[in-house]
N, C-alpha and C positions, 0 to 999 in steps of 0.2 A: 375774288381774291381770297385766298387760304387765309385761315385765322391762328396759325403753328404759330405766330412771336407773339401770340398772347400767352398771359398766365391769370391762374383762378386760384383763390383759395376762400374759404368756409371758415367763420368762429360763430357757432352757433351754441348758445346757453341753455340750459333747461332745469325747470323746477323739479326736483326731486318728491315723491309721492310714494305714501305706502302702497305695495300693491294688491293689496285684500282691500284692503278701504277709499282709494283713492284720498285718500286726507293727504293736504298739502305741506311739508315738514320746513324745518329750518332750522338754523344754526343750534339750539337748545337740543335736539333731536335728531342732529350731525353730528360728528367728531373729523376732521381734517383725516385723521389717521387711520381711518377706517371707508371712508373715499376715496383717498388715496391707494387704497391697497385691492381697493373694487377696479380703480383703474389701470391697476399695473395689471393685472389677471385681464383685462379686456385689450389692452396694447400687447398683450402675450397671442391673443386671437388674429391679429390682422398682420394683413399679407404684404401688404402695401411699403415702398419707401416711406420716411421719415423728411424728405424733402423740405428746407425752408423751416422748419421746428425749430426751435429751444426750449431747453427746461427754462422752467418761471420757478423759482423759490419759494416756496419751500420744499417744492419736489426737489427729486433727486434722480428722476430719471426722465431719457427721453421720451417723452409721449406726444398720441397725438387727443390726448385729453386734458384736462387742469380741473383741480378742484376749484371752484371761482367762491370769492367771498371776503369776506374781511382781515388784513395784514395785522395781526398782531407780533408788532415790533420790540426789538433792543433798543438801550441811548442810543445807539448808532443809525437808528430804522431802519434795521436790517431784520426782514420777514423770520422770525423763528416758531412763527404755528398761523393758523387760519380759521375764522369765525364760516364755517362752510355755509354760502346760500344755496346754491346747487351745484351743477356739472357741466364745463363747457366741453365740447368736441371741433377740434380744431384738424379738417384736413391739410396734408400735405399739399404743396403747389401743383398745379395742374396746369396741361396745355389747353385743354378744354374746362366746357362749364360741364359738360357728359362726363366726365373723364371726375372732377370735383365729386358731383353730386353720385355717383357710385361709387366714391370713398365715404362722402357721406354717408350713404343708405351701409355700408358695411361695418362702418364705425358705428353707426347707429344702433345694430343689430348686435353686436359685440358687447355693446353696454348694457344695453337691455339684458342680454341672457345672462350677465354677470351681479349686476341691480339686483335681477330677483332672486338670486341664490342667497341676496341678504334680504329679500324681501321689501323691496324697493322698485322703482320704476321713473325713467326720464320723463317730465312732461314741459310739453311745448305753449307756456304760458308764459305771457310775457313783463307779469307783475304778479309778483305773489296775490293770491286772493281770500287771504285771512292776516295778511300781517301787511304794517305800513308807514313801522316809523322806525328807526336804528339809532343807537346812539353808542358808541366806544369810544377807546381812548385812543387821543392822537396818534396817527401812525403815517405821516407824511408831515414833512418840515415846512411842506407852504398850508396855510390856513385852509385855504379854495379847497387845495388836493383835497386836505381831510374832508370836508365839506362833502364831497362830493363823492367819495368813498363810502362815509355814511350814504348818500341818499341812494344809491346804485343795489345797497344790500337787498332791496325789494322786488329788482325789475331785473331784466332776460331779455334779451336780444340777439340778433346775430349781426355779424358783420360780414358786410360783401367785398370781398380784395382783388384788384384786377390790374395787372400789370400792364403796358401797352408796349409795341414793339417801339423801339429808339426812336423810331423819325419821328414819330405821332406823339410820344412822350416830348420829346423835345418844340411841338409847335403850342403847348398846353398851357395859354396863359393863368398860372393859379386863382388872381382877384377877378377873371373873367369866370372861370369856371365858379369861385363863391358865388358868382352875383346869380349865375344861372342855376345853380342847387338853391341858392334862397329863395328863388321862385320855382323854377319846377320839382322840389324835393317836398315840398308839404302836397302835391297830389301824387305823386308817387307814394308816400307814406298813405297816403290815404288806402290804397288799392290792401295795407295789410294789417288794418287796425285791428287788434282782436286781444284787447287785452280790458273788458270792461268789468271787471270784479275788483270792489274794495272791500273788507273786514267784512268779507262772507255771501255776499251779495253784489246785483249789480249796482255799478256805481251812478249814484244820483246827483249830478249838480246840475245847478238853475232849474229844477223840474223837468228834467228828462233822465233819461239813463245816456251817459258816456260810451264812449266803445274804443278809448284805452288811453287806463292810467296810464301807463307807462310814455308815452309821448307828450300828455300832459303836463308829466312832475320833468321831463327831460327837457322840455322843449325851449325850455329859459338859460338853461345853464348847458347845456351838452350842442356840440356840434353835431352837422347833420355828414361832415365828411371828415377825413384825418387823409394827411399826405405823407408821406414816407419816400422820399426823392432815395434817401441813402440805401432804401432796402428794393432797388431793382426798379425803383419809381411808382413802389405800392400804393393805389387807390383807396381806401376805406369807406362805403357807406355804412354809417351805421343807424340809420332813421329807422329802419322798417319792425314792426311786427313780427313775432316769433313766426314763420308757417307751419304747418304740420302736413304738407304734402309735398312733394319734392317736385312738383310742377311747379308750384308759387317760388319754390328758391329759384329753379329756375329764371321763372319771368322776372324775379327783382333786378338778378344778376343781370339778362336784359335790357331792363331798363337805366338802370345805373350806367351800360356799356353804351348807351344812346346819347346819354347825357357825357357822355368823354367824347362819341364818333361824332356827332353829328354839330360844324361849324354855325348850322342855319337857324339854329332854335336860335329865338333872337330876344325870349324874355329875360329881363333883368332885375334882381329884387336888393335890398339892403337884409343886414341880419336884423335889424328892427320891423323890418315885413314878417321876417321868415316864421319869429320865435309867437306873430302877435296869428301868423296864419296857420300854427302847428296848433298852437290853444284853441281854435278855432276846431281844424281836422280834430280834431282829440273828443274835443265833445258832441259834433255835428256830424262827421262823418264827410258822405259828399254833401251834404246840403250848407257844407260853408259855401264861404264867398267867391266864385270863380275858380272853383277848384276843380269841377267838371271841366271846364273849359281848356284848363291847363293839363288836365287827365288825358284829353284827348290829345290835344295838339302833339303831346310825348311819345304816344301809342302811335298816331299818325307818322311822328315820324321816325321811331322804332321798326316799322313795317317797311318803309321806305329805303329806311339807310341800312341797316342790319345783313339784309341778303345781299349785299356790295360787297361784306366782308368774308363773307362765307358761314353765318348764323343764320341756323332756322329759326322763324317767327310764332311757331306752332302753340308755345305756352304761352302766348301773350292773348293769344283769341280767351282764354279764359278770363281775362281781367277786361278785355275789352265788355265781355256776358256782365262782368259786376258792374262797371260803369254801367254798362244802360238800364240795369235790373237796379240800379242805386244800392247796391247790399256791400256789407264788409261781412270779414268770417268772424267781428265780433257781435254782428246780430244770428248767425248759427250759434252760437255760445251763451247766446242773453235766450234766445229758445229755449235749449236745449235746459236751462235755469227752470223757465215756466212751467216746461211740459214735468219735468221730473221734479222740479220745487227744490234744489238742492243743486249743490257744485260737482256732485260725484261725477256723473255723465260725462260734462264736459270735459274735464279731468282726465276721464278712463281714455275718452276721446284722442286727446294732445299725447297720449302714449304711444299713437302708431306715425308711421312717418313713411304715408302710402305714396 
């Protein structure tokens, strides 16, 4: 069956880094107004429609970027400037995930060549790894928001959006579909942990090193999906790990599209499972509790169901290689620490987007 009434879209965040030193920057070391103007010059490069965009405030023009980071508001809380954490890139809709991921790789390159002319550079990390606590003034009217505004100014993520064609959107029971991300969405997040650096170093709790902040400090307060019935019946995963190869975007997107196709996956979890088995993934990796178990059962049936729709299965054999090898990309990243004693490397690393 042809996969044309689906749609794809990309929000993927990235650390901003100088690029002589790879040292990892932040709002003290941004200005809104000088991001912003890296971004219009890189939206002046691409070829691409604008498809499914809106400007977000306090831009002023269409892009398929955004400066991401902290709303500093009027009485009104109305955005009139920005505490910058980094730089999201945000593709246009797609009928394809091919078709996504080379806007992606183009937007990507766009940035980049624009970045360095100020002497900068994107990187694909998914929790700052020198800074780790934020505090501003209120800039959202309910308490939580602000709450959670502050805590986000630290961490990077991308979001996976996937619309589905009308008859399949309409058979999608939503409290069904939570209970099946409560359970299989903490092995899925597993396949892209790679955010284990806190205040300079890797991150140590209980006597081991972690392999990523970032779904630790989320994993209590942040959903692992968002629904958008009004916007075409937009899907959001937003659990995963930053990647820095466009294969792993790939496979996420994959897998998130398993967990929409596939009626037979029969696990079912509460969100008091989900948040106590993310804490778990966050510092264990696969060696939490039935989380191989669940890794597979998704892959198994990713392979199965997938080529019914007309997706290839091709990038998932690599995450099938992590499962059995037990490795996340944030043990390449806690290496690469050792061998060179320092965050540079890795850093320099998260700047290509092969």
């Amino acid at each position: 069956m042809l996969n044309n009434n689906f749609y794809f879209g990309l929000e993927a965040e990235f650390l901003i880094v100088d690029s002589e030193t790879f040292n990892p920057l932040w709002h003290p070391q941004l200005s809104f107004e000088k991001l912003n103007h890296i971004l219009e010059a890189a939206t002046d490069r691409f070829n691409g429609n604008l498809e499914g965009l809106e400007i977000e405030k306090p831009h002023t023009k269409l892009m398929p970027y955004a400066v991401e980071g902290y709303a500093i508001v009027d009485q009104d809380f109305f955005p009139t400037d920005l505490l910058p954490k980094g730089i999201e890139i945000r593709t246009p809709v797609r009928h394809s995930i091919e078709d996504c991921l080379v806007s992606l790789h183009e937007l990507h390159t766009n940035l980049q060549i624009e970045l360095k002319n100020y002497g900068l550079l994107a990187s694909s990390l998914s929790h700052h790894p020198t800074e780790s606590k934020f505090y501003g003034p209120q800039n959202k009217r309910r308490h939580d928001y602000w709450q959670w505004s502050m805590e986000v100014m630290t961490t990077y993520g991308p979001d996976f959006n996937i619309s589905l064609p009308q008859s399949l959107r309409q058979s999608i029971d939503p409290d069904i579909l939570d209970q099946k991300v409560n359970y299989y969405g903490p092995s899925m997040v597993a396949f892209s942990l790679a955010s284990p650096f806190l205040s300079g170093e890797p991150w140590k709790i209980r006597d081991s090193i972690g392999k990523s902040v970032r779904t630790y400090r989320r994993s209590i307060l942040a959903p692992l999906i968002e629904l958008h019935p009004e916007e075409n019946g937009r899907m959001e995963f937003k659990g995963f790990d930053m990647p820095w190869h466009r294969e792993d975007f790939h496979a996420y997107f994959l897998l998130w599209l398993t967990l929409l196709l596939d009626t037979q996956l029969t696990g079912r979890a509460s969100k008091s499972s989900r948040i106590f088995d993310l804490g778990q993934v966050a510092r264990l990796g696969w060696h939490a509790e039935t989380i191989q178990e669940r890794a597979d059962e998704i892959l198994n049936s990713a392979f199965h169901v997938l080529p019914q729709w007309g997706f290839e299965t091709k990038p998932l054999f690599q995450l099938r290689e992590r499962l059995l090898q037990q490795m996340t990309p944030a043990d390449l990243l806690i290496q690469d620490y050792y061998v060179f004693g320092n965050l540079r490397e890795s850093l320099k690393r998260l700047t290509c987007l092969n």
